[in-house]
N, C-alpha and C positions, 0 to 999 in steps of 0.2 A: 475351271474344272467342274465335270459334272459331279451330281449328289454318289450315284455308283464310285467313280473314279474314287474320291475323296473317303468311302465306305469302305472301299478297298486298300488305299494306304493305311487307313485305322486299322483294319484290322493288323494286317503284317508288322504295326508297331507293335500292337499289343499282344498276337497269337505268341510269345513267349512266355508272358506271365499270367495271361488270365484263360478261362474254357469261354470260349467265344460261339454265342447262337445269334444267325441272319434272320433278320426278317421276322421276328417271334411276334403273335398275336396275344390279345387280352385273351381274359376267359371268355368275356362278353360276344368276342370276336368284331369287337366296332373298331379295335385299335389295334396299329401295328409298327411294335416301333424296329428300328433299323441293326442295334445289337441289344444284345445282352450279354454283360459282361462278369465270370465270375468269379474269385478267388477265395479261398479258403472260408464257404461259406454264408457269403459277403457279395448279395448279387447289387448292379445297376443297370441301367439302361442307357444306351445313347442314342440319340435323334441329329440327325446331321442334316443339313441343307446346305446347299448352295450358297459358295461365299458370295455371290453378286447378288444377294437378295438381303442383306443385312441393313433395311430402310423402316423408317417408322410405320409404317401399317403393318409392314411382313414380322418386324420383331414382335408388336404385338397379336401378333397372329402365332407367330412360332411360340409364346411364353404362353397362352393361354392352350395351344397345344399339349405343352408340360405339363401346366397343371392340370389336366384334362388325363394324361398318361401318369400323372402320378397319383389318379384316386382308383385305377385300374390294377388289376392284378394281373402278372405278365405270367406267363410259361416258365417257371425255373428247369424244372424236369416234366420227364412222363408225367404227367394226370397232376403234378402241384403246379400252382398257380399263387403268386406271391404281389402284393406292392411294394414297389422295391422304387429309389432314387433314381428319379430322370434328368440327364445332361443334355445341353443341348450342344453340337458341337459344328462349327466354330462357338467361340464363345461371342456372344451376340455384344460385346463391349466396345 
């Protein structure tokens, strides 16, 4: 399954409990990660890839992604910009 494909079934699991933004950028604009997910005040983020990439160079490539995304302050709304909790999803286990 591609990265879109699998960004698209996330989302329709989730579009009933959370406000769902595609594609949101840092404020930096270096980084961009794939949702942002928000519920009663309580933002995350999620970073999806490719289940056939789940190999020792790429995991540690996709974790230092996170933490790279998680010293960033992402778009929650208009003009604010927050660091919020990065998932990476499959989960790389």
């Amino acid at each position: 399954m591609e990265e879109k494909e699998f960004v698209n079934k996330l989302v329709d699991i989730f579009k009933n409990n959370f406000l769902i933004q595609r594609e949101v950028y840092s404020e930096c604009k270096k980084y961009r990660i794939d949702l942002v997910l928000s519920i009663n005040q309580f933002y995350f983020g999620v970073e999806c890839k490719r289940f056939d990439s789940k190999r020792g160079e790429k995991i540690a490539e996709y974790v230092k992604q996170a933490i790279k995304y998680s010293e960033a302050k992402f778009k929650i709304s208009e003009g604010i910009f927050k660091k919020i909790p990065i998932f990476i999803c499959p989960a790389l286990s």
